[in-house]
HTML snippet that shows the backbone in 3Dmol.js (N, CA, C, O; Angstrom):
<script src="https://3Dmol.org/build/3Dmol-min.js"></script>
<div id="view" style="width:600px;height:400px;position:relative"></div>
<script>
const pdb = `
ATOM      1  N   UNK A   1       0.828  -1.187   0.000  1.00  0.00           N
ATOM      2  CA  UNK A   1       0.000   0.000   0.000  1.00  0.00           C
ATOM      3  C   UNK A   1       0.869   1.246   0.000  1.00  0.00           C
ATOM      4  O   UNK A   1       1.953   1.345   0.575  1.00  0.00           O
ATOM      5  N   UNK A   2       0.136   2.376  -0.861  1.00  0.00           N
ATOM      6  CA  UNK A   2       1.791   3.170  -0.729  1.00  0.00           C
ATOM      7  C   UNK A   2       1.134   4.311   0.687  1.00  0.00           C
ATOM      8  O   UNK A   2      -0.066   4.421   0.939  1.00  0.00           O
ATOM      9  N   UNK A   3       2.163   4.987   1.382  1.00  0.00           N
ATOM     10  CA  UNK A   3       2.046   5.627   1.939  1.00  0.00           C
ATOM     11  C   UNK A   3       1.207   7.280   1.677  1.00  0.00           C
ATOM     12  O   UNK A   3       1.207   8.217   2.475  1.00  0.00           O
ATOM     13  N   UNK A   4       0.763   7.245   0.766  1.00  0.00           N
ATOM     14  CA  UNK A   4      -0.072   8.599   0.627  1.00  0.00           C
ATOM     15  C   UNK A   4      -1.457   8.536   0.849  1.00  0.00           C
ATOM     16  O   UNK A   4      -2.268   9.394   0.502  1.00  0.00           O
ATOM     17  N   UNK A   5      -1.738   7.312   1.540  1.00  0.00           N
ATOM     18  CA  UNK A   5      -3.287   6.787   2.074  1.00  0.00           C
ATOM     19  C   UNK A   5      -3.500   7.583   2.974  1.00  0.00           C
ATOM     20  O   UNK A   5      -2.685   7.652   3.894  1.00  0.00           O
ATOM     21  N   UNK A   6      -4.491   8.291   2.967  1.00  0.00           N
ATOM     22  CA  UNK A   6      -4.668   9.071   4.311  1.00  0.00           C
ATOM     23  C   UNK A   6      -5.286   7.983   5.521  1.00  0.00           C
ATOM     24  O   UNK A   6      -5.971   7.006   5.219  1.00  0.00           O
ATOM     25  N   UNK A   7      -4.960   8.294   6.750  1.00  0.00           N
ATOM     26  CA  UNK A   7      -5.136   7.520   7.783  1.00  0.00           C
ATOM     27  C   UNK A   7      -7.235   6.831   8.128  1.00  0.00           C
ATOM     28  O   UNK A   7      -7.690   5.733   8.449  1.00  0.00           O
ATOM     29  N   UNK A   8      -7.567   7.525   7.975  1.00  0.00           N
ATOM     30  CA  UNK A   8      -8.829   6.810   7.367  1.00  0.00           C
ATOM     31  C   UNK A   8      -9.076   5.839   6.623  1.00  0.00           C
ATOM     32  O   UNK A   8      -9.845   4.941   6.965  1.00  0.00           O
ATOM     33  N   UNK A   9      -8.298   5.877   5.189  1.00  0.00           N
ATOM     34  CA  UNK A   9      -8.156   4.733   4.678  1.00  0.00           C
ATOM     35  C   UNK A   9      -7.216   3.773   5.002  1.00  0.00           C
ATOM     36  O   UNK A   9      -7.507   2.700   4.474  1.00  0.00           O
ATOM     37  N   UNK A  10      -6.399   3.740   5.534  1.00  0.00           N
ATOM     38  CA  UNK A  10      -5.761   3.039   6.307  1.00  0.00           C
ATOM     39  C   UNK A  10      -6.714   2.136   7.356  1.00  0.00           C
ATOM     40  O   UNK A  10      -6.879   0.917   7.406  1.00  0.00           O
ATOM     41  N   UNK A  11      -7.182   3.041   8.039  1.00  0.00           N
ATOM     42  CA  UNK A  11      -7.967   2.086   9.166  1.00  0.00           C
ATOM     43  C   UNK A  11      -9.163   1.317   8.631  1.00  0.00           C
ATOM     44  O   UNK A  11      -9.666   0.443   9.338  1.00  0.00           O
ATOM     45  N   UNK A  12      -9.660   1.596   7.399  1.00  0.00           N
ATOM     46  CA  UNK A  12     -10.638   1.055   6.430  1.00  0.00           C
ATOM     47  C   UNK A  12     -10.065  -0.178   5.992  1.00  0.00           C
ATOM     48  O   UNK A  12     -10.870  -1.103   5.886  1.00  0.00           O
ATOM     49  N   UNK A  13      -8.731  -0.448   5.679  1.00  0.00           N
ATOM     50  CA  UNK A  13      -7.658  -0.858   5.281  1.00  0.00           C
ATOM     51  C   UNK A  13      -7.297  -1.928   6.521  1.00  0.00           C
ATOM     52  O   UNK A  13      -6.734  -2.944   6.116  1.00  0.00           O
ATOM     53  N   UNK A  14      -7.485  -1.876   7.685  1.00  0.00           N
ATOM     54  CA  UNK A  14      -7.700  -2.224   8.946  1.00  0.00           C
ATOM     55  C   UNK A  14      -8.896  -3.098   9.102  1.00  0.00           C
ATOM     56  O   UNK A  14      -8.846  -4.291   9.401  1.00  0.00           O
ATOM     57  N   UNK A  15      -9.886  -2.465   8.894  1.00  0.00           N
ATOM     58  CA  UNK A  15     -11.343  -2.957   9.150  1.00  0.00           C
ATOM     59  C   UNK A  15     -10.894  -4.243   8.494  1.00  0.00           C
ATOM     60  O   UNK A  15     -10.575  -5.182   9.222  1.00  0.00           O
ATOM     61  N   UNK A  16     -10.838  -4.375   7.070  1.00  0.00           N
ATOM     62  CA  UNK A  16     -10.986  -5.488   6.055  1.00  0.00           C
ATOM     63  C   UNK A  16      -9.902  -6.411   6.393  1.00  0.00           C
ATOM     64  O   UNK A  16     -10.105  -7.610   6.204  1.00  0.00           O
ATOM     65  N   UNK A  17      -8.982  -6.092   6.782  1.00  0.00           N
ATOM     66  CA  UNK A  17      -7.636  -6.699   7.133  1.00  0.00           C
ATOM     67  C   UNK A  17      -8.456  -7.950   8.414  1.00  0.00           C
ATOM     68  O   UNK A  17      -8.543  -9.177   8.366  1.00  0.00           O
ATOM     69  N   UNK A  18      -8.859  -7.108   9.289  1.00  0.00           N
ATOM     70  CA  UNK A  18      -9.323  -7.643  10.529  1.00  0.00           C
ATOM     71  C   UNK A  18     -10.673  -8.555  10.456  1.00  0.00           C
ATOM     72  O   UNK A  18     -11.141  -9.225  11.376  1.00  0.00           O
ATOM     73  N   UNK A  19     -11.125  -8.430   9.286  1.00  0.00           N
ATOM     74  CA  UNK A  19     -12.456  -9.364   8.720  1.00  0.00           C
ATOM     75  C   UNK A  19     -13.366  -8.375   9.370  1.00  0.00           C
ATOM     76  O   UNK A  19     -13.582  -8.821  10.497  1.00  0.00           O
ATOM     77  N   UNK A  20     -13.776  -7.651   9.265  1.00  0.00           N
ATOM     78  CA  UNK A  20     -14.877  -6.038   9.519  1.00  0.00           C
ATOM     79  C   UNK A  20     -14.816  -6.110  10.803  1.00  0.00           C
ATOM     80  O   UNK A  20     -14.438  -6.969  11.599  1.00  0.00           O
ATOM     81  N   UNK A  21     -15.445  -4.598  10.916  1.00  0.00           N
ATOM     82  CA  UNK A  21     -15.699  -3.828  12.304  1.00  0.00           C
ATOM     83  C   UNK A  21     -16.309  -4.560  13.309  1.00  0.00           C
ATOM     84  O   UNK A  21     -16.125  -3.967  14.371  1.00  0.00           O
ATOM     85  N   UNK A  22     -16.959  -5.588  13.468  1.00  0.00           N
ATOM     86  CA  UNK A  22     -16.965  -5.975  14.875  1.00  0.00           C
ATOM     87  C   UNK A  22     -16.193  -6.910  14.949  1.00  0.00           C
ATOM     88  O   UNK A  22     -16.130  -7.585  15.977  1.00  0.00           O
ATOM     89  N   UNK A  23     -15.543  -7.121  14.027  1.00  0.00           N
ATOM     90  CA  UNK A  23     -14.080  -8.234  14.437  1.00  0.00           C
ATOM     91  C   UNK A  23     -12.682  -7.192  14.938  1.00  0.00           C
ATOM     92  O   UNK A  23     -11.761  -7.521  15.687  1.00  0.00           O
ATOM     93  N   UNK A  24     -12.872  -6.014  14.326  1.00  0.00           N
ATOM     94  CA  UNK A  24     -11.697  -5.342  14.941  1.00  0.00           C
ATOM     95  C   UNK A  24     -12.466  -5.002  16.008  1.00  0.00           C
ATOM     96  O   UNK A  24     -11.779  -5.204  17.009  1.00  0.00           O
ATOM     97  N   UNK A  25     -13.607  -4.564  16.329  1.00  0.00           N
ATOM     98  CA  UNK A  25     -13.797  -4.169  18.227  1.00  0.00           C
ATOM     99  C   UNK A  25     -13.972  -5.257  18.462  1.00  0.00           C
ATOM    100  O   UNK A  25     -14.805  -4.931  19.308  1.00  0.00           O
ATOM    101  N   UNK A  26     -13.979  -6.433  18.528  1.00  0.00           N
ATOM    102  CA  UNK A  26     -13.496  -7.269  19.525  1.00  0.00           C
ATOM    103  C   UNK A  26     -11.870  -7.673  19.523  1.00  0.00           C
ATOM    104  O   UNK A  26     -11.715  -8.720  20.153  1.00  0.00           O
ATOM    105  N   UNK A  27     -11.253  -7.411  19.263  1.00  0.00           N
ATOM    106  CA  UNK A  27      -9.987  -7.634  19.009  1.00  0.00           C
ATOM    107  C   UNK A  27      -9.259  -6.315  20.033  1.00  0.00           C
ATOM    108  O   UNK A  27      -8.330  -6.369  20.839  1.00  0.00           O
ATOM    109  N   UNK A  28     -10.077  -5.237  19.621  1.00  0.00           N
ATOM    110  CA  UNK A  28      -9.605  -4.000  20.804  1.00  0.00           C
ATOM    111  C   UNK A  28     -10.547  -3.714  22.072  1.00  0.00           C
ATOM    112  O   UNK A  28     -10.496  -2.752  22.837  1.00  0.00           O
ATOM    113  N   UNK A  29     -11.298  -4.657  22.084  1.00  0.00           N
ATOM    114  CA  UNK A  29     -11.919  -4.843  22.983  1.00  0.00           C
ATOM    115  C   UNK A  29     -12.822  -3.431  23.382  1.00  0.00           C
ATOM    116  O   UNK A  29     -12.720  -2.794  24.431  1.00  0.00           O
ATOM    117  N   UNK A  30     -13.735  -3.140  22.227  1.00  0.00           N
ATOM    118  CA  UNK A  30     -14.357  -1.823  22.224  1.00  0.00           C
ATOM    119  C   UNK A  30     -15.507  -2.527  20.883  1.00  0.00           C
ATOM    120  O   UNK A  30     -15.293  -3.337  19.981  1.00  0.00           O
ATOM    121  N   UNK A  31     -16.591  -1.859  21.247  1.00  0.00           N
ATOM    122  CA  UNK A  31     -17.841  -2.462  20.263  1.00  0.00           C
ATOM    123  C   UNK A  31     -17.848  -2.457  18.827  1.00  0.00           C
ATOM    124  O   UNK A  31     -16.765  -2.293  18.266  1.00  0.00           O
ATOM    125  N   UNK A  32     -18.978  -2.623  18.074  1.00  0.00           N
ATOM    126  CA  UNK A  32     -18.730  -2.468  16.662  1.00  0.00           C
ATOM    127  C   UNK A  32     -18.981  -0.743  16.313  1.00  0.00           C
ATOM    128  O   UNK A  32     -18.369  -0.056  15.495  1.00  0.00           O
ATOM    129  N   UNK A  33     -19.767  -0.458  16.964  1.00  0.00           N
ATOM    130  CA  UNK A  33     -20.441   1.189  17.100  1.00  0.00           C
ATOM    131  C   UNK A  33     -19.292   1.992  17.217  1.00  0.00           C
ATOM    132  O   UNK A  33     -19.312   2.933  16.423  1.00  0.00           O
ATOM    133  N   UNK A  34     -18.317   1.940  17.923  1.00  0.00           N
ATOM    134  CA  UNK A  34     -17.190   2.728  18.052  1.00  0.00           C
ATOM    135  C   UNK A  34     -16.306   2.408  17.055  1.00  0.00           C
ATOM    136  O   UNK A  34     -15.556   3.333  16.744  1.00  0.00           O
ATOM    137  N   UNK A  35     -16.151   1.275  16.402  1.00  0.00           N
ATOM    138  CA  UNK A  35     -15.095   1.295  15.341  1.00  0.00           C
ATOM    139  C   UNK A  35     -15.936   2.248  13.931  1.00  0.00           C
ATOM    140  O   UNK A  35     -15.491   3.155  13.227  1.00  0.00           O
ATOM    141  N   UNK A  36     -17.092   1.666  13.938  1.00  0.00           N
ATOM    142  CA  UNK A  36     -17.994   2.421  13.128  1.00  0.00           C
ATOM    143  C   UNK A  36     -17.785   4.018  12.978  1.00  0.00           C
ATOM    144  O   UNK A  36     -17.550   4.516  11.877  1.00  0.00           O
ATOM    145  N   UNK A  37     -17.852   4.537  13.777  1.00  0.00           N
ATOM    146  CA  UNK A  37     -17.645   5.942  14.109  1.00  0.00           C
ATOM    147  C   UNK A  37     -16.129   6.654  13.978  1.00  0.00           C
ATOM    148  O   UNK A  37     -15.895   7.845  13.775  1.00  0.00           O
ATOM    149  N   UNK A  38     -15.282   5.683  14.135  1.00  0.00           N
ATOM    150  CA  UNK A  38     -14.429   5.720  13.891  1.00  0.00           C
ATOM    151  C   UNK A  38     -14.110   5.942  12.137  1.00  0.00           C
ATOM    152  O   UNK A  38     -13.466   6.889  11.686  1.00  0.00           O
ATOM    153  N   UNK A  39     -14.647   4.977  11.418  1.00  0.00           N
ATOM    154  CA  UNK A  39     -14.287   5.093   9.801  1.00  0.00           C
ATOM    155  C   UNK A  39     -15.021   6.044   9.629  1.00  0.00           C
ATOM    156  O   UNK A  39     -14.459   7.139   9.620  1.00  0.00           O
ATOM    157  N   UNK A  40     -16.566   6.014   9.425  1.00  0.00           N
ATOM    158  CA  UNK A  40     -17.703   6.787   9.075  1.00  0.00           C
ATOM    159  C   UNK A  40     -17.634   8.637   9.374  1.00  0.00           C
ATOM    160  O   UNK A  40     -18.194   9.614   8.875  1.00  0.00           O
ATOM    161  N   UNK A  41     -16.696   8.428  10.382  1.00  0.00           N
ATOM    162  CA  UNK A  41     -17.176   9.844  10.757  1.00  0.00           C
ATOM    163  C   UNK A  41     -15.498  10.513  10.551  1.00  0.00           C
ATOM    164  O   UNK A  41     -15.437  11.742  10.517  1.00  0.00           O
ATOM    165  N   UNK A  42     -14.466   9.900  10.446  1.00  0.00           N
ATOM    166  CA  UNK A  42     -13.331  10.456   9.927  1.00  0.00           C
ATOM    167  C   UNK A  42     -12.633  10.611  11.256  1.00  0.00           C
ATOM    168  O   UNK A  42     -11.988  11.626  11.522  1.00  0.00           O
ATOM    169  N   UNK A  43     -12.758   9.667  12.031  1.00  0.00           N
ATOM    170  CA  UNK A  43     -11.759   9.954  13.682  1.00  0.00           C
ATOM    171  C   UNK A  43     -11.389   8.975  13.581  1.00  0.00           C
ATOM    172  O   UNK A  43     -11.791   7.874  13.207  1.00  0.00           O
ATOM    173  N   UNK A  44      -9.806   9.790  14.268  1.00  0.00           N
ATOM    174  CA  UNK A  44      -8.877   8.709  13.948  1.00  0.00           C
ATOM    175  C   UNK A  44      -8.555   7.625  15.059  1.00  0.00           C
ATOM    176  O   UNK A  44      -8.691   7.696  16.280  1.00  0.00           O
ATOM    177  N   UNK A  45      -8.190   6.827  14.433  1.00  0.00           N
ATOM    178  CA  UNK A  45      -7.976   5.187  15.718  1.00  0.00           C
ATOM    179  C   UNK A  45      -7.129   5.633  16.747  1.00  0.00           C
ATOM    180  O   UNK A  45      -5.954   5.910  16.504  1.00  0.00           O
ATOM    181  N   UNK A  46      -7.736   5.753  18.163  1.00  0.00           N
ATOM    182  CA  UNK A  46      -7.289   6.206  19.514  1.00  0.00           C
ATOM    183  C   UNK A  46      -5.837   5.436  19.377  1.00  0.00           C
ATOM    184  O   UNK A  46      -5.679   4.303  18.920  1.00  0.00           O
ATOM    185  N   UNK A  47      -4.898   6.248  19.840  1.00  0.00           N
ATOM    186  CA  UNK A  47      -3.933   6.024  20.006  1.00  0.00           C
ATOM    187  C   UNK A  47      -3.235   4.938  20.672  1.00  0.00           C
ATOM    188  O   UNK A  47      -2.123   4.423  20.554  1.00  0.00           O
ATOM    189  N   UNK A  48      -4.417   4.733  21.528  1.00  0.00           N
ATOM    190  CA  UNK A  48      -3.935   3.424  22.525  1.00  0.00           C
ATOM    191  C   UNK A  48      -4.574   2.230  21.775  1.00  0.00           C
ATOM    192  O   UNK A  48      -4.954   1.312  22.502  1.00  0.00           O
ATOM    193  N   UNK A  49      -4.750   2.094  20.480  1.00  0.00           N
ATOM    194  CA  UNK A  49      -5.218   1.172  19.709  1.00  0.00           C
ATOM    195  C   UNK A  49      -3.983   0.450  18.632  1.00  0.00           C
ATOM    196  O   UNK A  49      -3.840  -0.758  18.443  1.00  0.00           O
ATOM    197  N   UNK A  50      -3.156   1.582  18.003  1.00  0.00           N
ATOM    198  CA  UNK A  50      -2.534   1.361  16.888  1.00  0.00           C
ATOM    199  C   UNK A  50      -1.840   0.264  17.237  1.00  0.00           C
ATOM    200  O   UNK A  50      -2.118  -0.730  16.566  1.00  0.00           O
ATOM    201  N   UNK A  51      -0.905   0.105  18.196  1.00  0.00           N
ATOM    202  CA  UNK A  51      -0.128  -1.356  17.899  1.00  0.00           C
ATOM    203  C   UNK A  51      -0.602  -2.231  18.422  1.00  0.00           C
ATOM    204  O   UNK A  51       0.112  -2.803  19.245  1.00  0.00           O
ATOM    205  N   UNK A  52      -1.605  -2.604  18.267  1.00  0.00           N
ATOM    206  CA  UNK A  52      -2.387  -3.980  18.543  1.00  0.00           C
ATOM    207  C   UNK A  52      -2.803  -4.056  17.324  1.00  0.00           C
ATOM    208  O   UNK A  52      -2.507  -5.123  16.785  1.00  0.00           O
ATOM    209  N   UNK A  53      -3.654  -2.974  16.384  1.00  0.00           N
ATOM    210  CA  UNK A  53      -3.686  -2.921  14.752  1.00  0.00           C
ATOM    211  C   UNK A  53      -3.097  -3.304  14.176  1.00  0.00           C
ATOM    212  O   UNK A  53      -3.526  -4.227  13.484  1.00  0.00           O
ATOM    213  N   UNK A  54      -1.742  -2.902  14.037  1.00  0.00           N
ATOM    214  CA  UNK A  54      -0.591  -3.000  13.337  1.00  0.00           C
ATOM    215  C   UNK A  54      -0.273  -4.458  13.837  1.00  0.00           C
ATOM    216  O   UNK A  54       0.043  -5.205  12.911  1.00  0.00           O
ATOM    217  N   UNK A  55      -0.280  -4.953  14.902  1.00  0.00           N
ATOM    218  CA  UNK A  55       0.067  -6.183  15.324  1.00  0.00           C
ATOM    219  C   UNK A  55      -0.869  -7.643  13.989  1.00  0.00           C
ATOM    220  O   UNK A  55      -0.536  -8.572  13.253  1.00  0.00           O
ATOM    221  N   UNK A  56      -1.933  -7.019  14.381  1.00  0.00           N
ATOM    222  CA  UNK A  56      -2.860  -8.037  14.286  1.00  0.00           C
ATOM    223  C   UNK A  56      -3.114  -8.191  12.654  1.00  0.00           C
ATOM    224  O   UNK A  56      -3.226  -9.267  12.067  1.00  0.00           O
ATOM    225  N   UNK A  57      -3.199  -6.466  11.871  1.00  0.00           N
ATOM    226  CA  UNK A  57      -3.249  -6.653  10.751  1.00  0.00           C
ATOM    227  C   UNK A  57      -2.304  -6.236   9.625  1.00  0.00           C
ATOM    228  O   UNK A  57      -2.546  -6.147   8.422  1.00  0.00           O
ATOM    229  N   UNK A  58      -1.087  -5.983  10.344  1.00  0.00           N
ATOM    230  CA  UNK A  58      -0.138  -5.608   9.427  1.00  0.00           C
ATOM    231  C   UNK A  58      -0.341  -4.052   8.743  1.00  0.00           C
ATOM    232  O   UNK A  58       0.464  -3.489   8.001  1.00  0.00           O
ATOM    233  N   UNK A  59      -1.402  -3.630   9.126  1.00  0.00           N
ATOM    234  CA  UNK A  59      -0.902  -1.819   8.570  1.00  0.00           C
ATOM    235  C   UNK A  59      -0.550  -0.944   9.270  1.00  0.00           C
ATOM    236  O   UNK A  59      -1.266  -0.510  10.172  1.00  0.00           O
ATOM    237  N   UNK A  60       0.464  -0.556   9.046  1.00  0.00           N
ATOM    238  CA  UNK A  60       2.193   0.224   9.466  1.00  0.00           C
ATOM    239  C   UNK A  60       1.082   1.467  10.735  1.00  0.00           C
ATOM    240  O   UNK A  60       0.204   2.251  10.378  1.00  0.00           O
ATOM    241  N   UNK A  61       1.423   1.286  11.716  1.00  0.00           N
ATOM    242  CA  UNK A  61       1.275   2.549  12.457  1.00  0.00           C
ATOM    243  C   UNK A  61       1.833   3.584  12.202  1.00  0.00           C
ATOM    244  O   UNK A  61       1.843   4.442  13.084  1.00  0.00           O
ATOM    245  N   UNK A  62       2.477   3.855  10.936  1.00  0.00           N
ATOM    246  CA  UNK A  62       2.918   5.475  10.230  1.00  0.00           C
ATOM    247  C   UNK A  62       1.225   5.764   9.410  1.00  0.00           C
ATOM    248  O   UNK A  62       0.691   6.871   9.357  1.00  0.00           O
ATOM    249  N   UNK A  63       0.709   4.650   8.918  1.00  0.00           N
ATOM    250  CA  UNK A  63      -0.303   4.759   8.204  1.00  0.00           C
ATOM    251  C   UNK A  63      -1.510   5.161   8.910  1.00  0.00           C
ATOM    252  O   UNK A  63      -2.367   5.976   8.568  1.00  0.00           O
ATOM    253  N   UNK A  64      -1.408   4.315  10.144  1.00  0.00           N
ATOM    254  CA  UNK A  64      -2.834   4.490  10.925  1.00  0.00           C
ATOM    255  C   UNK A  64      -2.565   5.809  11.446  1.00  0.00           C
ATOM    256  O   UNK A  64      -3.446   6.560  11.026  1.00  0.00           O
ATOM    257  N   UNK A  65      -1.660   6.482  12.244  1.00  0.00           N
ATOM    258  CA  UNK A  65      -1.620   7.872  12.899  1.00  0.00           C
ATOM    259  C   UNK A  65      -0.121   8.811  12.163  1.00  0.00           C
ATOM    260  O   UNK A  65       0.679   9.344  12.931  1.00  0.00           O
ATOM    261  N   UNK A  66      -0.015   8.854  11.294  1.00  0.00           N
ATOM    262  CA  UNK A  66       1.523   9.609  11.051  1.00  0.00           C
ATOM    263  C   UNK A  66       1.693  11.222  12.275  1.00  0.00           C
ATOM    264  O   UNK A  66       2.612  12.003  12.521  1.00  0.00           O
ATOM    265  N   UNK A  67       0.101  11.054  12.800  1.00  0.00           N
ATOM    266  CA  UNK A  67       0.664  12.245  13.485  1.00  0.00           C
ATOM    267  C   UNK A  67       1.200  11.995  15.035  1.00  0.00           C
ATOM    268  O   UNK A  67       1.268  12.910  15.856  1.00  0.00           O
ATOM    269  N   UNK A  68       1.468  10.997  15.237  1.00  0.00           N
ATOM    270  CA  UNK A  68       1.604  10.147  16.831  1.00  0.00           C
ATOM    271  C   UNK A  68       3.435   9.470  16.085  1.00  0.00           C
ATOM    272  O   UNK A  68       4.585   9.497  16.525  1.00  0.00           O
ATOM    273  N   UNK A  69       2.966   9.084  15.154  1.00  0.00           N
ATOM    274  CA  UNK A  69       4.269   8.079  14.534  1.00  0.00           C
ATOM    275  C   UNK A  69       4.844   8.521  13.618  1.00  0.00           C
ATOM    276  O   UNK A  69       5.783   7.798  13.285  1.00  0.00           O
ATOM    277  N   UNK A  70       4.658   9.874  12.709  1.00  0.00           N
ATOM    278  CA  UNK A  70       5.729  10.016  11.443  1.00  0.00           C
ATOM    279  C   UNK A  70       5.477   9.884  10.410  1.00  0.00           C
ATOM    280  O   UNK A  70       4.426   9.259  10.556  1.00  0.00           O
ATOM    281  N   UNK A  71       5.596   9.971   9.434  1.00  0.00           N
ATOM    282  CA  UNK A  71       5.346   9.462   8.205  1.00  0.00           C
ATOM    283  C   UNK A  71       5.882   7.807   7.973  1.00  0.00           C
ATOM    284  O   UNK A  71       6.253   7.179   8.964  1.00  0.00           O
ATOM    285  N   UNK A  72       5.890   7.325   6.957  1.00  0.00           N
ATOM    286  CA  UNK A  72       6.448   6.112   7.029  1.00  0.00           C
ATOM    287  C   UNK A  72       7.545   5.897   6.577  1.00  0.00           C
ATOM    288  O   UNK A  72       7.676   6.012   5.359  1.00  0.00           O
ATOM    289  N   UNK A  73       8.829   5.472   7.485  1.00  0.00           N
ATOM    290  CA  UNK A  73       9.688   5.679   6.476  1.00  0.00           C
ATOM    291  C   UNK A  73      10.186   5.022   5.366  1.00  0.00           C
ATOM    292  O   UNK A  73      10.115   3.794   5.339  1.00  0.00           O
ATOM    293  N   UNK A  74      10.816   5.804   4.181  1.00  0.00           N
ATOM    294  CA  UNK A  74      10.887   5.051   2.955  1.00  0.00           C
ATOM    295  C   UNK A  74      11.958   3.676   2.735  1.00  0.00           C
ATOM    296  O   UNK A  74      12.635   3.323   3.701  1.00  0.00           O
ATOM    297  N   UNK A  75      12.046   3.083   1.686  1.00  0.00           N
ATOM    298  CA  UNK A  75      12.797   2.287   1.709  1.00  0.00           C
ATOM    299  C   UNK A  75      14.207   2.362   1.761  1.00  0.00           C
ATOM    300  O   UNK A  75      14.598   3.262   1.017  1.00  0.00           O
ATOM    301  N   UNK A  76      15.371   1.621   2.496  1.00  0.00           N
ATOM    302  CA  UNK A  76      16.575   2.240   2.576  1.00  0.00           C
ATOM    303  C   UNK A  76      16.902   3.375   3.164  1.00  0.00           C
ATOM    304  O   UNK A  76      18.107   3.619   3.096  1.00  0.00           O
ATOM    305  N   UNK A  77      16.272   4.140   3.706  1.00  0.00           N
ATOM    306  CA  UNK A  77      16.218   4.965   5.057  1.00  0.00           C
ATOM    307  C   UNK A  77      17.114   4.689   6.096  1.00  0.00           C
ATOM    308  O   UNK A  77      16.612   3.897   6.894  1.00  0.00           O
ATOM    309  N   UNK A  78      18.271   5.046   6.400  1.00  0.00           N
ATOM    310  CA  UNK A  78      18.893   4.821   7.818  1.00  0.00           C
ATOM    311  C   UNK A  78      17.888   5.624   8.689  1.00  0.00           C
ATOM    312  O   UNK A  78      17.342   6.667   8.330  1.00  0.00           O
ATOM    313  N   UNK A  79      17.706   4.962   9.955  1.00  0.00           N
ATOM    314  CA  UNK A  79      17.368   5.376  10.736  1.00  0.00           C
ATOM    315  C   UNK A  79      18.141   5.541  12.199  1.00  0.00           C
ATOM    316  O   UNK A  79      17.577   6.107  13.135  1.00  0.00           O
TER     317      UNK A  79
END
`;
const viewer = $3Dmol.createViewer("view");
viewer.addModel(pdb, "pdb");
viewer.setStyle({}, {cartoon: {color: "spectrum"}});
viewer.zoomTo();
viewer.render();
</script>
């Protein structure tokens, strides 16, 4: 996925990853209504969520919050 996804789609990107929204709130242990609100309404995945996301479905916590984590960095990047 390239990194110019805005973080919405990312977590959309999330949802499907996770087999839909009440499979990711049970996984973060928060309902389907709140993940809902989460895509639908353009708020972004609480912070105390992303690396269990990223754990579970593989999209980069630069993607889900770049404003908590950064952009993502590119390939061959020293860090």
């Amino acid at each position: 996925m390239s990194s110019l996804t805005t973080p919405n789609q990312a977590l959309s990107d999330a949802v499907d990853a996770a087999g839909g929204q009440s499979a990711l709130g049970r996984l973060l242990g928060t309902s389907q209504a709140a993940v809902w609100k989460w895509v639908r309404r353009g708020k972004p995945l609480p912070a105390e969520h992303v690396l269990k996301v990223e754990e579970a479905t593989g999209i980069s916590r630069h993607r889900l919050r770049p404003d908590v984590y950064g952009p993502e960095p590119t390939e061959g990047a020293v860090v």
